[in-house]
N, C-alpha and C positions, 0 to 999 in steps of 0.2 A: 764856955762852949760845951755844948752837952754831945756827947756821939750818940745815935739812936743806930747805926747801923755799921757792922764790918764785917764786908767777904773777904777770904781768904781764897784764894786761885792759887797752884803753884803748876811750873809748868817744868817740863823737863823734856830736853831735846832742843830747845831754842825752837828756829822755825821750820824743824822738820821732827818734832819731837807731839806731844800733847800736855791741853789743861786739864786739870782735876780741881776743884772744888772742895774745900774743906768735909763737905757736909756729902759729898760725890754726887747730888744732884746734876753738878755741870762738872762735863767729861769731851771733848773733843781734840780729834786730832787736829796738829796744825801743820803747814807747809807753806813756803814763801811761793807770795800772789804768782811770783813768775813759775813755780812747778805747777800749781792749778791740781792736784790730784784728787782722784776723785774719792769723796766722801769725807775731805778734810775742810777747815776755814783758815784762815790766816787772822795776822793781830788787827790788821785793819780793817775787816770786819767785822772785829770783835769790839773794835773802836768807837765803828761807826754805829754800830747794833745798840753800844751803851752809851752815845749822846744824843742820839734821836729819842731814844727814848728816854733818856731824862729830861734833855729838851722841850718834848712833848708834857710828861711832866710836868715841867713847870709854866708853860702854857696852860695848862690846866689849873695850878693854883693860882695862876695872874686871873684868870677868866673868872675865876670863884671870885677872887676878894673886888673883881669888874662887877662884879652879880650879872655878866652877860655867860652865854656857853653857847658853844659851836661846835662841829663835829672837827677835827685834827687829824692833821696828817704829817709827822717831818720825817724827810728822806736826809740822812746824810752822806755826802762822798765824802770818802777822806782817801786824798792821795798820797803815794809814798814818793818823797824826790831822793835823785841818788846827786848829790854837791861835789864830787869829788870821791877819791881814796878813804872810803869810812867817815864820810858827811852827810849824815844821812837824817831828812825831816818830815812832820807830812803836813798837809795843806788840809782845810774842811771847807766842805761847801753845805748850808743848811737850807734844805727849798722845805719852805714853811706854806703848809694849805692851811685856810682857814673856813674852811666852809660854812658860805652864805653871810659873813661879815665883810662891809666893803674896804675898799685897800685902805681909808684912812684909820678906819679902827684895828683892822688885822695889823696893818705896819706898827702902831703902838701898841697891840698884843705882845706882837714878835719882837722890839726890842724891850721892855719890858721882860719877856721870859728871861732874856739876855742876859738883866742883869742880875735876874733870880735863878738860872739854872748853874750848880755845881761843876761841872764841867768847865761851860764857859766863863766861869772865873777863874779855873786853873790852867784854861789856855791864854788866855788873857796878855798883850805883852809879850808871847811867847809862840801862838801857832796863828797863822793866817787863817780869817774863820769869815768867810763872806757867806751873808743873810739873805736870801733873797723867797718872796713870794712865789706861789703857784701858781 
């Protein structure tokens, strides 16, 4: 296994505290979803920010070694559940657009990335990650 890439984020404050970025290009304050304050994001958008768009990503190189291309779109939700006294998990929903490929080739796009995107193999087994079309 070769490593081509490592970000280093450290955050300080938990979820009312901010991330910093090794390199200080990425800098933001954070606050739990339920404060909402303004001018900050939470972990869960920072969650969902980096599997849409690795996701997409790898829709992109499924599409390349397809030799088809389409224009992409993925939205992720990713919800926070609260199980109990400190049981705490989150859920992802991935709505996958394929523009202008019909549902049977987008659907085999889409799982395909699935099982090429990074993400979705380290939720795998582990978080609730339902796929669905635009």
């Amino acid at each position: 296994m070769s490593k081509i890439y490592e970000a280093t984020v450290t955050n300080t404050g938990g979820r009312t505290g901010e991330v910093i970025s090794s390199d200080g290009k990425f800098n933001l304050k954070i606050s739990s979803p339920t404060l909402n304050l303004e001018g900050t994001t939470n972990p869960e958008q920072l969650f969902a920010a980096g599997y849409s768009s690795c996701f997409n990503g790898a829709l992109q190189a499924v599409m390349a070694k397809n030799k088809v291309s389409f224009k992409t779109n993925v939205t992720a939700k990713v919800a926070l559940h609260n199980n109990g006294e400190l049981n705490f998990n989150i859920s992802v929903e991935l709505q996958v657009e394929i523009i202008g490929a019909d549902k049977e080739v987008a659907e085999k796009l889409m799982h395909e990335a699935d099982l090429v995107c990074p993400y979705s193999k380290a939720l795998k087994n582990n978080v609730e990650v339902t796929l669905s079309l635009k």
